[in-house]
C-alpha positions, 0 to 999 in steps of 0.5 A: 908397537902393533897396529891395529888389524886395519892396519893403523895406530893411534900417538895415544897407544904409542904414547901407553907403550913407551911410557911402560918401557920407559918405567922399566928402566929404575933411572928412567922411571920418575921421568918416563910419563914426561919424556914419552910426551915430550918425544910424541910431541915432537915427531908430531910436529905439535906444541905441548900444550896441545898434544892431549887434543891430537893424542887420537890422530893415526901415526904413520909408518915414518912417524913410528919407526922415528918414535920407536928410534927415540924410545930405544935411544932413551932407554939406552939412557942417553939424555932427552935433549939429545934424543929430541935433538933440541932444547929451549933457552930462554927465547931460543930453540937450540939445536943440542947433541953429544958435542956439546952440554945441554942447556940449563936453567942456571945458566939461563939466570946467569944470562939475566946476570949479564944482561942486567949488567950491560943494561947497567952500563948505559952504552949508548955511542958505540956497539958494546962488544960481549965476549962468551968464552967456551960457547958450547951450543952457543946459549950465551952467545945468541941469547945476548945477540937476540935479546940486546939488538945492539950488541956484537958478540965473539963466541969461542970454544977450544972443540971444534965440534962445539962450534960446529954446533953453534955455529948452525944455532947461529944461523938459526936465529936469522939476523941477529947472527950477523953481530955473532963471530965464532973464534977457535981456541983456547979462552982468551987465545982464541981472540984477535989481540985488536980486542985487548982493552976494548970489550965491554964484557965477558961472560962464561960458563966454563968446566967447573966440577971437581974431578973427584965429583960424582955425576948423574950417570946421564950427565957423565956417560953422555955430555962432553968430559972436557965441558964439565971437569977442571981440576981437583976442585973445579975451579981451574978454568975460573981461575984462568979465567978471572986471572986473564979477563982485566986485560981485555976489558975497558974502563968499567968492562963486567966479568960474569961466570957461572960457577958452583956454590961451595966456589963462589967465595974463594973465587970472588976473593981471587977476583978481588985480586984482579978487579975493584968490585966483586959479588956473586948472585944467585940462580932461581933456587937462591944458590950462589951461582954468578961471579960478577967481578968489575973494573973502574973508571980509569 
């Protein structure tokens, strides 16, 4: 951006200029108003709702050269969250980039799931102990911590960047984190064998896109390969997952996994296999998108 013959610029006009350089890209175009805000925003330093009101403000040299880094990086196509370096989940603010998926609102609801769920539960004597297999950025993980003061949460992933990740986002949420232990592995492997038979729940969100599935070029160019795909029809990891979770749940313990739509009856079915009660609920736009799967008092 030019600025001005005194030498200054206004957000509003870099705000005008990235939108049109956004526009010109066919993919980037339906979004380009949205993520040119959301981008001025930021490298303000202001909430949303108030960035009309600041829009006259003068940038400073640091502030362009920062927006115009952003503005090329997503033309280049690569995703918001990672350009901004950060997204919301549920109540948090959570550091994302390439090594791990970007939050999403399906798995926000599959969160309220497992809530719901351990409120159900009633456990009232002890600590209950939550289990989020394949962490990623930690999502799961720290919004169960946060949100249900009691609860001590292991967090594990097979990337050790992904922990990486969770790991600062752990340490974002202040006190809360203390109840969080990040564990490096492969699901279940990845686990102290002290926990068998001991935990109250177990929730994840695993790879479950087909390998013969076509995706967003956004999602398949940028996000991490081994976070989405499992096998011919997706359900590799869930089938690992429901066949290995009875042995570390207790009486009552709760399995909830996020999976897609056409999955969720053939996999409520396995799950009957292994547990005594299974359903599946659906995300906020009434899809199948939660297998919940539970054992009995023994």
């Amino acid at each position: 951006m030019s600025p001005a013959p005194d030498g200054t610029v206004t957000w509003r006009e870099l705000l005008a200029e990235a939108v049109g350089l956004l526009s010109a890209a066919p993919a980037l175009r339906a979004t380009a108003e949205v993520d040119a805000r959301w981008m001025v925003a930021d490298c303000m330093g202001v909430a949303a709702a108030e960035l009309s009101s600041a829009l006259g403000a003068s940038a400073t040299e640091r502030g362009v050269a920062r927006f115009d880094e952003m503005v090329r990086r997503r033309c280049q196509g690569e995703p918001l969250q990672y350009v901004l370096g950060s997204w919301g989940f549920r109540t948090l603010d959570l550091m994302v980039d390439e090594r791990v998926l970007i939050p999403r609102p399906e798995t926000e609801a599959v969160v309220e799931v497992a809530l719901g769920e351990l409120d159900r539960l009633d456990i009232r004597d002890r600590a209950p102990t939550v289990i989020d297999l394949g962490t990623g950025s930690g999502a799961i993980a720290l919004s169960i911590a946060v949100e249900r003061v009691r609860v001590e949460v292991w967090a594990t992933d097979v990337s050790r960047d992904a922990l990486a990740v969770a790991r600062a986002n752990t340490a974002g949420i202040g006190r809360p984190g203390a109840r969080v232990r990040l564990a490096e592995g492969e699901w279940f492997a990845a686990l102290p064998s002290k926990l068998a038979g001991s935990v109250d729940m177990i929730v994840s969100n695993p790879p479950y896109v087909a390998s013969s599935a076509t995706l967003p070029s956004e999602v398949e160019n940028w996000e991490p390969g081994p976070a989405l795909w499992s096998g011919p029809d997706g359900t590799d990891d869930l089938r690992s997952i429901i066949a290995g979770a009875a042995a570390w749940l207790r009486d009552q313990g709760v399995l909830v996994c996020e999976l897609s739509p056409e999955q969720a009856e053939p996999m409520r079915q396995l799950a009957l296999e292994h547990f005594t009660e299974a359903s599946v609920r659906s995300d906020l736009t009434g899809r199948p998108r939660a297998l919940v799967a539970r054992l009995p008092q023994r």
